[in-house]
C-alpha positions in Angstrom: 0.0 0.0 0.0 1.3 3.4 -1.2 2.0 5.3 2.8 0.6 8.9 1.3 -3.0 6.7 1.2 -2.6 5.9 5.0 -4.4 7.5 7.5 -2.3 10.7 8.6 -1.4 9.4 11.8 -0.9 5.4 10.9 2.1 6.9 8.2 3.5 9.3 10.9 3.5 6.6 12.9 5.8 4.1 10.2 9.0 5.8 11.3 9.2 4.7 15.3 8.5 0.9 13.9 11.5 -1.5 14.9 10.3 -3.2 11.6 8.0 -1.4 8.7 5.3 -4.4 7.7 5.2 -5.1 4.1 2.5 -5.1 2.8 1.0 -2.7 5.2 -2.6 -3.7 6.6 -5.0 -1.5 7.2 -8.0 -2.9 8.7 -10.8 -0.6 9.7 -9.0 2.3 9.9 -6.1 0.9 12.1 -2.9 -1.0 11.3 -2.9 -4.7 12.1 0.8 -5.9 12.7 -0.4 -9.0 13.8 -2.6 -10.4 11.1 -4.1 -13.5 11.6 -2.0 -14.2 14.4 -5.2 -14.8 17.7 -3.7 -13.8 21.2 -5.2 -16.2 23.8 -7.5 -14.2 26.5 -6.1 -14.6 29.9 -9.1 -15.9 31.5 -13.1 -14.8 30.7 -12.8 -11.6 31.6 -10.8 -10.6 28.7 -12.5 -12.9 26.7 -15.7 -11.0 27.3 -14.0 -8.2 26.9 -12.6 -8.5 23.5 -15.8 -10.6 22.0 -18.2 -8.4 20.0 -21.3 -9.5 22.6 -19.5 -8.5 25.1 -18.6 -4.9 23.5 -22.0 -4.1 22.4 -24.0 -5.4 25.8 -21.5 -3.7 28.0 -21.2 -0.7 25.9 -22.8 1.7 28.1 -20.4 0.3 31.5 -17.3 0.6 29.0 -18.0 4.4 27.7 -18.5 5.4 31.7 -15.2 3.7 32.9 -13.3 4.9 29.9 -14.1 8.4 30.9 -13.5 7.8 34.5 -10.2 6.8 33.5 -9.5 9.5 31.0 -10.4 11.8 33.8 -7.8 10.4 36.4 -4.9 9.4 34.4 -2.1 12.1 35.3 -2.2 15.4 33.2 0.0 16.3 30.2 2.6 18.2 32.8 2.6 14.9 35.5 3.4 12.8 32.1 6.4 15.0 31.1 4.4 15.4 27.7 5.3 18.3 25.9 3.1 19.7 23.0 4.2 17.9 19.5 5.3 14.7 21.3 4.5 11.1 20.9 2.0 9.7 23.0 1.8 6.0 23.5 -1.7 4.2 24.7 -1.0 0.9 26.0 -4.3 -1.6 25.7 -6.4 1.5 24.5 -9.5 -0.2 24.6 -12.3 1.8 22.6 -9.4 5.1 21.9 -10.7 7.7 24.8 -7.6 8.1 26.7 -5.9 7.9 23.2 -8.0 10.9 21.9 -7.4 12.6 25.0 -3.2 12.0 24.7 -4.0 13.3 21.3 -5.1 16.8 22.3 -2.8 17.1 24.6 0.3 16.8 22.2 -1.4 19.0 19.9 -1.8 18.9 15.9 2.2 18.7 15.5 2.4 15.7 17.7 0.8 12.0 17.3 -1.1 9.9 20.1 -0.9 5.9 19.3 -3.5 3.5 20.9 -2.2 -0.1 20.6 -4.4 -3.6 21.4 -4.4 -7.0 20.7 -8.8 -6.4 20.1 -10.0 -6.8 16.5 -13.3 -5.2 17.8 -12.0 -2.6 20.1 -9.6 -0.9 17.7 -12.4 -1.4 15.0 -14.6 0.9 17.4 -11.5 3.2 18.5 -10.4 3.7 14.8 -14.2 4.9 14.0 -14.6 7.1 16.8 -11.3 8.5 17.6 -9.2 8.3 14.8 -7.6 11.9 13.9 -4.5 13.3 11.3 -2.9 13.0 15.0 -4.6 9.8 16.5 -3.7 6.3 15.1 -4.3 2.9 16.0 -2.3 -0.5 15.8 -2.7 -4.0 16.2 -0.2 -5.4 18.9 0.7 -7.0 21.4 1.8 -5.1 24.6 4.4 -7.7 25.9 6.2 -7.2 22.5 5.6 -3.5 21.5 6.8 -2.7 17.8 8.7 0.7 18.5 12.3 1.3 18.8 13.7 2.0 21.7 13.2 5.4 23.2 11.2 6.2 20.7 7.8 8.1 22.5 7.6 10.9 25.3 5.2 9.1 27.5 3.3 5.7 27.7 0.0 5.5 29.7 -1.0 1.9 30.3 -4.7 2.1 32.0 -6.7 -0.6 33.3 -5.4 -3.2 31.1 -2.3 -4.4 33.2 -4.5 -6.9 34.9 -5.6 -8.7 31.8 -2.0 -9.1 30.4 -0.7 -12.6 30.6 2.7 -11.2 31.1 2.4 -7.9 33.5 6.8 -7.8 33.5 7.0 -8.4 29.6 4.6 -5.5 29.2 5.9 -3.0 31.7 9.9 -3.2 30.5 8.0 -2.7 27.2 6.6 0.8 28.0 10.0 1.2 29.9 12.2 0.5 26.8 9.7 2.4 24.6 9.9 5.6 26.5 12.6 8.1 26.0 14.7 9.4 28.9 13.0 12.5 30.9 10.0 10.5 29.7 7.3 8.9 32.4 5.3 5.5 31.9 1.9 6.1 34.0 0.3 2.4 34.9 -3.8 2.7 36.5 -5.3 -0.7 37.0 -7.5 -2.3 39.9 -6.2 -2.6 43.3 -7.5 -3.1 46.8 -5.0 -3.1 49.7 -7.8 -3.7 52.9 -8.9 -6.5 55.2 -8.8 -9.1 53.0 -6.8 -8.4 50.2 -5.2 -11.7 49.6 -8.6 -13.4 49.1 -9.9 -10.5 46.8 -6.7 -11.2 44.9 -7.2 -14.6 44.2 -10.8 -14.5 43.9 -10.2 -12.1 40.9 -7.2 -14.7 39.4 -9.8 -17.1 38.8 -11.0 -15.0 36.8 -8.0 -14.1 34.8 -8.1 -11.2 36.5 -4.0 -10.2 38.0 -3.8 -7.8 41.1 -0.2 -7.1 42.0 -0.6 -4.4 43.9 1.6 -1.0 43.0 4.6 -2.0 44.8 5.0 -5.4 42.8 4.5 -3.0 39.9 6.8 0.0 40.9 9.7 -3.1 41.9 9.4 -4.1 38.0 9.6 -0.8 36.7 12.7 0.1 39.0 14.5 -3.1 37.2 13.8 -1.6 34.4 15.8 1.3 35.3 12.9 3.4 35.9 12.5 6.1 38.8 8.9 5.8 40.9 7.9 8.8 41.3 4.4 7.6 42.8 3.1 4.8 43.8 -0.4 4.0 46.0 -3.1 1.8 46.1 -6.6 3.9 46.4 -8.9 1.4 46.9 -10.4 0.8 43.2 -7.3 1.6 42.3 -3.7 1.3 41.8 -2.0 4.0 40.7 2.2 4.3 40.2 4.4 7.0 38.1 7.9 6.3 36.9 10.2 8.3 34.7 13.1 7.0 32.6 16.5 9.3 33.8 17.6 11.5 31.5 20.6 11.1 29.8 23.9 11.9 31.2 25.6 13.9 29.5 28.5 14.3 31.9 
């Protein structure tokens, strides 16, 4: 496919690939860079999730959490994002917090929203999609940009429905570029009884490490926590890559 007939953002997006696909797919507005390749769910959760019943009956409970979500993820100063960066969405569901990134960075800058879900990204490519808003098919444990490559990753509630939570967070941590901060939201409880909530929900396929499992992983990634709390729903934890020394 010629990349001037891309969507905007998809072909500004070609140059922070580790690999550019040939032929490049475009499937419903977003680029699929995993083809016919099926992720297994992690447990029913995800598999409701990602299944198109399970989109369209729980439609109205999705569009409220996405927007609870987009309202508490940190702000473009807390994310180190400067206007006309690269914004990276990690498991960006239906695109919210994607189109949000997106106005933050501004016309000059792009906002990418990456998830394994053929029927997520088809509804996040038709609602969201902007010249500075694109979409890709991939796997979070095995991001395809280079290596420093974006000025923030937000990963938001999707953590606990990756099958590998350490593959995918020394993924945002390679991804982002030093001075750069990775912000990770997902659910957490730390009360009476949290060990018995936390395996209750791993039935389930649901994973609650708790933000100082996650901030411990990000550190061995070479990462600086700059927060990290557990506010029953939710676990919240900030890192940022060092900047560069140059001596």
């Amino acid at each position: 496919m010629d990349s001037t007939a891309l969507p905007d953002a998809v072909r500004r997006v070609l140059p922070l690939l580790t690999t550019e696909p040939a032929p490049v797919s475009i499937r419903d507005g977003y680029l699929d860079l995993l083809g016919t390749e099926e992720r297994r769910p992690s447990g029913p959760v995800q598999a409701l999730w990602e299944s198109r019943a399970g989109t369209a009956v729980y439609e109205p409970a999705q569009a409220f959490a996405r927007k609870v979500v987009a309202r508490l993820r940190p702000p473009a100063e807390r994310l180190h994002l400067p206007e006309g960066g690269t914004a990276l969405d990690v498991g960006c569901g239906p695109g919210t917090v994607t189109a949000e990134l997106g106005r933050d960075v501004g016309g000059e800058g792009v906002a990418i929203g990456v998830d394994v879900s053929r029927s997520m990204l088809r509804r996040a490519a038709g609602a969201c999609a902007a010249p500075n808003v694109g979409f890709l098919r991939a796997d979070a444990t095995e991001l395809p940009l280079g290596e420093a490559s974006v000025d923030a990753v937000t990963c938001l509630m999707v953590l606990q429905l990756v099958h590998d939570r350490q593959a995918a967070l020394a993924e945002c941590a390679r991804v982002v570029a030093p001075g750069g901060r990775v912000a990770v939201l997902q659910p957490g409880y730390a009360g009476p009884g949290a060990d018995a909530v936390a395996a209750a929900a791993g039935l389930a396929g649901v994973r609650m490490p708790g933000h100082r499992a996650i901030a411990a992983t990000l550190r061995a990634e070479g990462m600086t926590v700059v927060e990290a709390e557990t506010t029953a729903p939710v676990v919240r934890v900030l890192a940022e890559k060092p900047a560069a020394d140059h001596g």
